[in-house]
N, C-alpha and C positions, 0 to 999 in steps of 0.2 A: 193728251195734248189738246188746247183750247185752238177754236179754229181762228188762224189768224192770215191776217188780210193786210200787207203794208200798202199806205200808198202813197204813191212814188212819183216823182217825175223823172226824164231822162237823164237830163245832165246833173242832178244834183248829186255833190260827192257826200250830204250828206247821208241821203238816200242810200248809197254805194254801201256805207257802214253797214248798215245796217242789214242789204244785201247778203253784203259778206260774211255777216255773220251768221247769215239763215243760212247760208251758204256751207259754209265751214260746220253749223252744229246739225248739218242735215236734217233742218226742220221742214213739214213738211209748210206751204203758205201759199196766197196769190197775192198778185204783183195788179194794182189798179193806177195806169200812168192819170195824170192831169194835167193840162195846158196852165199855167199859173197865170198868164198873160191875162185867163180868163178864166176862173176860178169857180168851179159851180156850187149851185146855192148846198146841195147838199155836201160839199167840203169845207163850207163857210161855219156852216150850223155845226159843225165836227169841231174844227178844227182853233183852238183861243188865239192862235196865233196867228192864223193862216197861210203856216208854213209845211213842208213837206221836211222828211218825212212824218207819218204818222200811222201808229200799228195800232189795228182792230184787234181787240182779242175780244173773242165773243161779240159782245155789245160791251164793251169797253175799250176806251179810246186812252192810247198813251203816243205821249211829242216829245217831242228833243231827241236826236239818235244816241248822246251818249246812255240815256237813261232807256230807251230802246234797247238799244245793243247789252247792258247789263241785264236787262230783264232776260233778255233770247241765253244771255251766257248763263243765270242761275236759275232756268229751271229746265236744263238739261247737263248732262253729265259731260266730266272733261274740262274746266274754266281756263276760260283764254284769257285770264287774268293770271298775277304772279301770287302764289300763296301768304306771301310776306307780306305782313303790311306796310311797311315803310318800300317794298318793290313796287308792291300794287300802286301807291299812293304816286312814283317814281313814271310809273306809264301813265297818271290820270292827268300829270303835271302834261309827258311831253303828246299825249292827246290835246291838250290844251294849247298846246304850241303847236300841233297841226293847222290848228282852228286858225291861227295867228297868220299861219304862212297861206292859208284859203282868201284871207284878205287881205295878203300882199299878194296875191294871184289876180285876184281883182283887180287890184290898183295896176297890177303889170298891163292887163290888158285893154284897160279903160284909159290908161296915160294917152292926156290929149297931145303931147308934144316927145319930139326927140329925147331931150332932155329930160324932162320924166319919168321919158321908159327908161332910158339908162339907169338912172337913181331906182327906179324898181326891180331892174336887174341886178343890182348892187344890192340892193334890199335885201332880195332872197336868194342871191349868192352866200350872205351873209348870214341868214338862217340856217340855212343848211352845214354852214361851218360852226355853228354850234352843237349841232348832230355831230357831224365829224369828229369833234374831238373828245368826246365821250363815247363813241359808236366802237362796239368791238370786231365786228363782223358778222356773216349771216342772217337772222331773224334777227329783232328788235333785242329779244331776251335771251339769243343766240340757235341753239337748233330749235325753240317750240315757237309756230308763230303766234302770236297772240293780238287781242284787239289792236294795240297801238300802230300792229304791222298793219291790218287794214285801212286806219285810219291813211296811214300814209302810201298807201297803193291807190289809193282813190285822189292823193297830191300829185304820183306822179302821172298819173295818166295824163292829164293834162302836157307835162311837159312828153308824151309820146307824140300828141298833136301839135306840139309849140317846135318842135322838131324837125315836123314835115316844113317849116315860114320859112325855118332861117338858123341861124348858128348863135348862140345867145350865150356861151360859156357861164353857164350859170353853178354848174355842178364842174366846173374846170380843175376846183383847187379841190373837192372835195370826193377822191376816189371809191373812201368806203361807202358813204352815202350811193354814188352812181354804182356802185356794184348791189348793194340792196335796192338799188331800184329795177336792177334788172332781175335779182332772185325775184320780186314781189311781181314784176311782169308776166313771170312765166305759172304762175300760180292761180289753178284752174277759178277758185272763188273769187281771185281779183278779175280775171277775166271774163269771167259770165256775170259781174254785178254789172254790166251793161246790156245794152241791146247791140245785135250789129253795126247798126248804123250809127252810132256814138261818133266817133269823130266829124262825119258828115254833119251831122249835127253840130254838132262842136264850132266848126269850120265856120257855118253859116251863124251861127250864133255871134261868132267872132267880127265878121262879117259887117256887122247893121250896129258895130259899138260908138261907129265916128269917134275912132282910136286914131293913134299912130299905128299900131299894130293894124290895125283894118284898114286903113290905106296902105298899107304895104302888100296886104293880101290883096286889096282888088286890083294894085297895081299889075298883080302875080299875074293874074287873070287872061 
């Protein structure tokens, strides 16, 4: 096994993927966070993008988590992929739709007005009713978890913390989704692709958006 080094920042749920994946195929790795706000020269010269995450293997540098995360999945044994191709092809799709709903999360918590946030609420009430109704229960691909469920365990965490603000019916109409979201809670590699202090984090992140949502919380206060 090549010695590998991700680095990471806290709250990145890209990061998390990739986490959980190291997680899941019990690889052994260290974990190097980075301030992004402030970026140092030697993850600049690393990195084409200068985005996180990004895995050392040896002295070679690979970006982007999905392509991360396939790397970690093929070259250790067990793929948290589905054999089929037309399946496998079926989870890269709704990986991609994760990605979609990471940027209506944004938009959820950056809406500068009332009216905004609702229409973002609506947004991704409204994604997740597409899960819904193709969603069978259990894991993404029923008893085996597979990538697509981490993808989406690193979606909900966010709404664990969006939870503690207020009541936001966003998963109201959609029961199977909220019940995979709480098998995917209880699940030790979704849990440790953070640090403890994650929420706290989170919080104050939320905090300094000059949102609607962050004037509600300092109202909290």
């Amino acid at each position: 096994m090549p010695k590998l080094e991700l680095v990471s920042h806290h709250l990145c749920p890209y990061v998390q993927r990739a986490v959980i994946t190291l997680l899941e195929k019990d690889i052994p790795h260290e974990r190097t966070y980075i301030d992004l706000s402030n970026k140092p020269d030697w993850f600049r010269q690393i990195s084409p993008l200068g985005k996180v995450p990004l895995l050392k293997v040896n002295e070679e540098i690979l970006f982007e988590s999905a392509v991360i995360c396939e790397y970690l999945d093929e070259i250790t044994p067990g793929s948290l992929h589905p054999a089929d191709p037309l399946q496998k092809a079926k989870h890269r799709s709704w990986i991609e739709f994760g990605s979609n709903i990471l940027n209506s999360i944004a938009g959820f918590y950056n809406a500068p007005t009332k009216e905004s946030f609702e229409q973002k609420c609506e947004e991704l009430a409204s994604k997740f009713f597409w899960i819904e109704q193709s969603f069978k229960g259990g894991y993404f691909a029923g008893e085996a978890f597979s990538l697509v469920d981490g993808v989406y365990g690193t979606i909900f965490r966010y709404f664990d913390v969006f939870d503690t603000i207020g009541e936001f019916s966003i998963f109201a109409n959609t029961p199977k989704v909220e019940d995979w979201r709480q098998l995917l809670q209880s699940r030790s590699s979704i849990q440790y692709a953070v640090t403890e202090d994650y929420a706290q984090r989170l919080l104050i992140f939320l905090k300094q958006r000059n949102s609607y949502l962050s004037i509600a919380l300092l109202d909290d206060l």
